[in-house]
C-alpha positions in Angstrom: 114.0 88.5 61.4 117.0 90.3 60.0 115.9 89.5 56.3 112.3 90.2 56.9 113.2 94.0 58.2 115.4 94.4 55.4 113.2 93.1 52.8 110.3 95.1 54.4 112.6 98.6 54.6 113.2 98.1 50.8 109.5 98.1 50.1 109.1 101.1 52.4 111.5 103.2 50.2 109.9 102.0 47.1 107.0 103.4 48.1 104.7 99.9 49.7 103.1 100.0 52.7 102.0 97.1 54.6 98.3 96.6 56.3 96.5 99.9 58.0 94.1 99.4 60.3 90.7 101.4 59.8 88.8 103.8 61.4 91.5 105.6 63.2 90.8 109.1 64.1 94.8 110.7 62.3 93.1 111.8 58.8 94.4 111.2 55.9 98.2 111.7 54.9 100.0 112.8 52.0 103.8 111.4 51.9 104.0 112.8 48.7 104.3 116.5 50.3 107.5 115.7 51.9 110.8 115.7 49.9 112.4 113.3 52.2 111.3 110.4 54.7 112.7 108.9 57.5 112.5 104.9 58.3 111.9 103.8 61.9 111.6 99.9 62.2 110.8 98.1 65.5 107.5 98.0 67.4 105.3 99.6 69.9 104.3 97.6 73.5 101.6 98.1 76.0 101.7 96.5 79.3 104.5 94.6 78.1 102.7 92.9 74.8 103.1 94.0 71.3 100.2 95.6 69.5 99.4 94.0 66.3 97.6 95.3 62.9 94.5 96.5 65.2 96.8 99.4 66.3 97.4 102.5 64.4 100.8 104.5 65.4 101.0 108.1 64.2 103.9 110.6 64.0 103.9 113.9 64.9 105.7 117.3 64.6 103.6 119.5 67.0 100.2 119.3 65.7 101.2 118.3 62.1 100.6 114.5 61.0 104.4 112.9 59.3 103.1 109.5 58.8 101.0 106.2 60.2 101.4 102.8 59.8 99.9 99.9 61.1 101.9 96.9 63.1 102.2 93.5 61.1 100.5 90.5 61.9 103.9 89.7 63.8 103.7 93.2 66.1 106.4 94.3 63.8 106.4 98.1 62.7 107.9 100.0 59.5 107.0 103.4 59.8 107.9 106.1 57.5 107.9 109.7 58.7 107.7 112.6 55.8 110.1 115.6 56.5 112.2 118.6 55.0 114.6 119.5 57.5 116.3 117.2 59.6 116.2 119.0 63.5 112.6 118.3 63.5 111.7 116.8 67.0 108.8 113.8 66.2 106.3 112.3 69.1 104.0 109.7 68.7 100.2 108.7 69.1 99.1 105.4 68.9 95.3 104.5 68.3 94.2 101.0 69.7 91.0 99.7 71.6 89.1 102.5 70.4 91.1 105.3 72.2 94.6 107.4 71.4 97.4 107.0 73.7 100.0 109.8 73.6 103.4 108.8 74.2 105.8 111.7 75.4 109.0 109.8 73.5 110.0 110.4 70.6 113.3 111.6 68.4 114.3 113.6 66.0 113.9 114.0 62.4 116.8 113.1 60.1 116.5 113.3 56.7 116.6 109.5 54.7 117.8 108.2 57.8 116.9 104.7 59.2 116.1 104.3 62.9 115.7 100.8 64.4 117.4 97.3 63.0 116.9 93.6 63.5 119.6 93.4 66.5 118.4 96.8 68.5 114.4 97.5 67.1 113.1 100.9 68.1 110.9 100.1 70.8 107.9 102.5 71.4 106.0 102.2 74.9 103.0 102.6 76.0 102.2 104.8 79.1 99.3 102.2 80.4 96.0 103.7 81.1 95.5 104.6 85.0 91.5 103.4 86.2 90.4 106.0 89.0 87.1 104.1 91.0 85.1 107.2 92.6 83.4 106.5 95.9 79.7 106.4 96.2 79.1 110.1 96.2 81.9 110.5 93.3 85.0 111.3 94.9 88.6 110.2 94.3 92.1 110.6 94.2 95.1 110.8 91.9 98.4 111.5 90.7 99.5 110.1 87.2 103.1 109.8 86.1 102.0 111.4 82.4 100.1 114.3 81.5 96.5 113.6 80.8 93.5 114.9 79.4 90.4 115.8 82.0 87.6 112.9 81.3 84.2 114.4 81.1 82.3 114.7 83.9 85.2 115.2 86.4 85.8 118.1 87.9 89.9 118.3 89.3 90.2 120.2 93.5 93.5 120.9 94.7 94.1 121.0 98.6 96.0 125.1 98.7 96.3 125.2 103.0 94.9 124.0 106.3 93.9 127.4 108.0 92.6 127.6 111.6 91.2 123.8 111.0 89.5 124.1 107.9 90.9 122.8 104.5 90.7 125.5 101.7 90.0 124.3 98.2 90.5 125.8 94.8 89.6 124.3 91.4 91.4 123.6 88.5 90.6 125.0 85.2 92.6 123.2 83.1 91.7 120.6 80.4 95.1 118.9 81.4 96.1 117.5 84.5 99.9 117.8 84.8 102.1 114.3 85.8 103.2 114.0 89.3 99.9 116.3 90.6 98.3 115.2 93.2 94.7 116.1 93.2 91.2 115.5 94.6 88.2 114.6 91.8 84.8 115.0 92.0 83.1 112.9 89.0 79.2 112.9 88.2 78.9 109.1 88.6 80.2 106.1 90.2 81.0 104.5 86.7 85.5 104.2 86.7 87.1 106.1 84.6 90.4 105.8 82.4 93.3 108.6 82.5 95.0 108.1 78.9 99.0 110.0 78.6 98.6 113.1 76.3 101.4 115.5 74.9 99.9 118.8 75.6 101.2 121.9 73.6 100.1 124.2 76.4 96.8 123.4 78.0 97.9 122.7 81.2 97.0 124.9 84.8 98.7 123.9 87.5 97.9 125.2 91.6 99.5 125.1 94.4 98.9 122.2 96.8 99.4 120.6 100.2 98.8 117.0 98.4 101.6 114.5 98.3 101.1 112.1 96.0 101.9 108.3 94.6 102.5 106.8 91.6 103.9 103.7 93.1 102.8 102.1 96.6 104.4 104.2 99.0 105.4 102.9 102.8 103.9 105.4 105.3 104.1 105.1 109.3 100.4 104.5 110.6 98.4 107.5 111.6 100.7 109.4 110.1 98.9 111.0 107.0 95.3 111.7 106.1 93.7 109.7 103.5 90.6 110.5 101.4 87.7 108.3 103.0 85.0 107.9 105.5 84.8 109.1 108.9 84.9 105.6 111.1 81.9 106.7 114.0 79.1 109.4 113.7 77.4 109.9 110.5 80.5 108.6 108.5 81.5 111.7 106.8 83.2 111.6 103.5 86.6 113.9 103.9 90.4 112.9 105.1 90.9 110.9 107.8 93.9 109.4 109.6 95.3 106.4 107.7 95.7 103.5 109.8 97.4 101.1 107.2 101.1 101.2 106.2 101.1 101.7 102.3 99.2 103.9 100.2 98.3 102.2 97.1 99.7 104.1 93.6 98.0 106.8 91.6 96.7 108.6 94.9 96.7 111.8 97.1 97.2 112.3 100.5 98.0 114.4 103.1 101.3 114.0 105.0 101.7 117.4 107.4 98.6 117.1 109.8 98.3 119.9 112.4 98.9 118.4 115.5 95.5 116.9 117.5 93.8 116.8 114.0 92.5 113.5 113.4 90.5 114.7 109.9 89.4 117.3 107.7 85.7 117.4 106.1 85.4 119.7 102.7 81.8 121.1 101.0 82.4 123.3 98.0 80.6 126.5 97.1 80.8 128.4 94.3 84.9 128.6 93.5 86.5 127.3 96.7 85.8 125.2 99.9 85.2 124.4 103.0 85.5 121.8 106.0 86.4 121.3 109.3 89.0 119.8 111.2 88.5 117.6 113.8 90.1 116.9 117.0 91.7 113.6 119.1 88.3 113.5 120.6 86.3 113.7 117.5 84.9 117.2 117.8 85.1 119.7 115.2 86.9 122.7 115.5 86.5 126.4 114.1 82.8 125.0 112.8 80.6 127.8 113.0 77.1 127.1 113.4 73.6 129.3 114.0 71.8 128.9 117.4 69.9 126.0 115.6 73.3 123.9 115.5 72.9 124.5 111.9 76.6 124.3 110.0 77.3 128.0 108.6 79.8 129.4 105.6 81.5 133.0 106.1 78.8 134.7 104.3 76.4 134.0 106.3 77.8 134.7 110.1 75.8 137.5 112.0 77.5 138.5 115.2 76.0 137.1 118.4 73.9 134.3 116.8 76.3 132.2 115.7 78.9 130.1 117.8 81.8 127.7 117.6 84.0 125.5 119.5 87.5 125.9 120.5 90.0 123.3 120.4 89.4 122.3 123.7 85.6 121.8 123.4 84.8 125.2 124.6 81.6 127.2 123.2 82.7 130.7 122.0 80.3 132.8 120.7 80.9 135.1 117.5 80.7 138.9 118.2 
């Protein structure tokens, strides 16, 4: 191993390059714009298992390609990285499976200096890709542990306050969602989706939120949260109800500080917020407005003394 990095640095500085793979999405580069190079030697893991000559690993300064290489047959990778000034702070990308994996590690630019050896290789990792499964009508949960780009054809709700019953929604603009956010999704289908690590320059909103979330499974007390799911009795209600297990899996949202006598929220969106209404020990909503038809109502369109609601303890009020 020693003599094979060696042997392969020495063809790297004479200007060889071993096997690229094709059809990665980087562009062309130039090394020859570059006055000086930098050597990193070692190799790049997902999931634990070195990528091979399928994989294309790309260095960055900002937005600005300094060099790709392609693995050897034996995972091993000699990348050289074109620079002027040593300072320079380098990321990576690395294309494989027919997507691009941003990896927020990286170092900084030295000039003719050689990073990794055959004792201590330079190791880059992977973030692995996080699968979100939506529920029939396309909802889910998540909180990722690296920023990532909004798939398309999901649409990202945070949770901003539980007032007089009802949870109030707002949406997210953003084309990245921010690691460690927990968030509710609405997606256009039930097909899964992936959430792939990207080093964003500045494209990220974030809102403030009453979600806790997970990236590992997390030990909760039962009944103590409110989980995104299915109302257990009535017409089965898609919203958050109380959690009756005892860990909530990773990569999820939740609710932790339930009103007392709440045992779920339900949430509809309209236009730029939403929605719902909490329910009680017994099952019954509260703060619900509805017309004299029992028909459920939004603020907009209550008209004193033909509209109603119930209090929380089950009594009828009408609205004046």
């Amino acid at each position: 191993m020693k003599n094979r990095i060696y042997g392969m640095l020495a063809l790297l500085f004479m200007g060889s390059a071993s096997v690229m793979a094709e059809g990665d999405p980087f562009g062309e580069y130039n090394p020859h714009i570059y006055s000086n190079t930098m050597i990193l030697a070692g190799y790049v893991c997902l999931n634990g298992e070195k990528l091979g000559t399928e994989a294309v690993v790309a260095a960055y300064c900002g937005n600005t390609l300094r060099g790709k290489q392609s693995p050897n047959n034996e995972g091993e990778l000699y990348l050289t990285i074109g620079g002027d000034y040593t300072g320079d702070k380098i990321h990576f990308k690395v294309y494989t499976g027919g997507r691009v994996i941003e990896v927020n590690q990286g170092m900084t630019y030295t000039n003719n200096a050689t990073v990794g050896s055959a004792s201590e290789p330079y190791v880059i990792n992977l973030p692995a890709p996080v699968v979100t499964t939506p529920a029939k009508e396309g909802w889910a949960t998540t909180c990722l542990p690296f920023n990532a780009e909004v798939p398309d054809g999901v649409e990202v709700w945070n949770a901003t306050a539980i007032e007089n019953g009802e949870l109030v929604m707002t949406k997210s603009t953003g084309a990245i969602l921010p690691a460690n956010t927990p968030v509710l999704l609405k997606s256009d289908g039930l097909t899964s989706y992936e959430w792939l690590s990207r080093v964003a320059d500045g494209d990220i909103t974030t809102t403030a939120s009453i979600f806790t979330g997970t990236t590992e499974p997390t030990a909760i007390a039962a009944n103590s949260v409110l989980t995104l799911g299915y109302r257990n009795e009535g017409n089965h209600e898609i919203g958050f109800w109380r959690f009756t297990g005892t860990t909530i899996p990773a990569n999820r949202a939740y609710i932790k500080d339930v009103p007392a006598g709440v045992r779920g929220v339900t949430f509809r969106f309209e236009d730029a917020s939403a929605i719902g209404a909490a329910l009680n020990d017994k099952g019954e909503m509260i703060n619900a407005v509805y017309d004299l038809q029992g028909r459920r109502m939004d603020s907009s369109q209550f008209k004193a003394g033909v509209c109603w609601k119930k209090n929380s303890k089950g009594q009828i009020i009408i609205i004046k």
